[in-house]
C-alpha positions in Angstrom: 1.7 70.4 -57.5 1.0 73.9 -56.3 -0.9 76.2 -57.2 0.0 79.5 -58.7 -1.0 81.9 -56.6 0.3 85.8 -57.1 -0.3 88.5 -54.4 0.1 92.4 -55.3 -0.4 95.8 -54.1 -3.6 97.3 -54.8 -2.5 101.2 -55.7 -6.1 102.5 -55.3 -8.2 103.0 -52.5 -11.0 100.4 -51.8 -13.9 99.7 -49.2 -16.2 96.7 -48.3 -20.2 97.8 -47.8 -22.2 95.6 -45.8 -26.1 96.8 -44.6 -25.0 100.5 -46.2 -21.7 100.8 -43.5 -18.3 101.1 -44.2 -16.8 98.4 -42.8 -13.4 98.5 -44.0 -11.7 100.8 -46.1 -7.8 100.9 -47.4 -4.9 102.3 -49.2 -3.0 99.5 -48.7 -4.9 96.2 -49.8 -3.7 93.2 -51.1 -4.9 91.7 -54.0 -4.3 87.8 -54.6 -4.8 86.3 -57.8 -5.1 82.6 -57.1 -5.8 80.6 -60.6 -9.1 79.4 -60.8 -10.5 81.8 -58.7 -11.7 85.2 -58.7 -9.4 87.9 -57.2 -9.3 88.2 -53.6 -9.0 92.0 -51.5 -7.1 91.3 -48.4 -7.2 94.6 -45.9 -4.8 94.9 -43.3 -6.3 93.7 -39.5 -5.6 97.6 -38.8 -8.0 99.1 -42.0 -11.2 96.7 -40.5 -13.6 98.0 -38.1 -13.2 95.1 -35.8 -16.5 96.3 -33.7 -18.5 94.8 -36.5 -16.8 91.2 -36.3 -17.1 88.5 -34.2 -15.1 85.6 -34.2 -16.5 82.6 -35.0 -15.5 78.8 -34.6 -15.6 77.9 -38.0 -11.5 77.1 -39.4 -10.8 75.8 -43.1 -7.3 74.6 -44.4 -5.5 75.3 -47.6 -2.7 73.5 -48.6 -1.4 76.9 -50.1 -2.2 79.1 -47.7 -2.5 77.5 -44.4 -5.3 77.5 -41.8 -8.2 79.9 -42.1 -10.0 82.0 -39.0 -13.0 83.1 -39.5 -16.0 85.9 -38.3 -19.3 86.7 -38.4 -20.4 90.3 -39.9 -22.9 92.6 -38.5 -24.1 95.9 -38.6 -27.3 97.9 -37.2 -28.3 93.8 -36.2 -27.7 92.5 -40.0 -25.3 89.4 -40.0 -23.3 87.7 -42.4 -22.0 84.6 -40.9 -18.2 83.8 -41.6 -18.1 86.6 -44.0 -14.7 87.0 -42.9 -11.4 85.4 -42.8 -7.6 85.6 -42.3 -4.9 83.3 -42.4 -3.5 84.4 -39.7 -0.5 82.3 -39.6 -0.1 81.8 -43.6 2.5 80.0 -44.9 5.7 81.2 -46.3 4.9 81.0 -50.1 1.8 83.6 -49.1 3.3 85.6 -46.0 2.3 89.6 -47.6 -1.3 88.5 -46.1 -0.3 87.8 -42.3 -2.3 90.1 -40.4 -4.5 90.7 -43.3 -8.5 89.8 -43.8 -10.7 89.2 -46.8 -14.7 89.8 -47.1 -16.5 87.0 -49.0 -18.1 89.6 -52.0 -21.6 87.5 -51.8 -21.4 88.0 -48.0 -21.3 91.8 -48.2 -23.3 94.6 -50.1 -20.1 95.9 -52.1 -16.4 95.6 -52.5 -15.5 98.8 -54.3 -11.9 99.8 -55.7 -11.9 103.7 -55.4 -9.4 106.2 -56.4 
């Protein structure tokens, strides 16, 4: 059985936070409503200021999704560690979120939709 999982545009502006920096910030985020969980921001790769990660070695897998990269956060020498992931090879039932990366929101100071 799989698991209903719906991924939409955005339409507003938001930003992740983390130790009081802007560390991404979009127009163009994806928002994926997967049942039983909260709603998830992804950013496109190109929105993230990619100075502030560093990849780590930790991978999950998702039957839904596929397999999970993941990076540590850090900012003026704050770090949150795999605060960060992408599927970066998703499967087909989820593909919008290729190239895309999502902020865990207890990892990061805020996750703020804007308009």
């Amino acid at each position: 059985m799989s698991a209903h999982i719906e991924i939409i545009p955005l339409g507003v502006a938001v930003k992740v936070v983390f130790n009081g920096v802007v560390v991404a910030e979009s127009r163009r985020a994806l928002v994926m409503h997967e049942g039983g969980h909260a709603p998830v921001h992804y950013f496109p790769g190109a929105d993230v200021r990619m100075e502030h990660l560093n990849p780590t070695a930790h991978h999950s897998h998702c039957p839904h999704k596929g397999d999970a990269s993941y990076w540590t956060l850090t900012v003026g020498g704050l770090s949150a560690e795999n605060a960060v992931w992408s599927y970066q090879d998703p499967l087909e039932a989820v593909a919008a979120i290729k190239d895309h990366m999502a902020f865990y929101a207890e990892k990061v100071d805020a996750i703020e939709e804007t308009e």
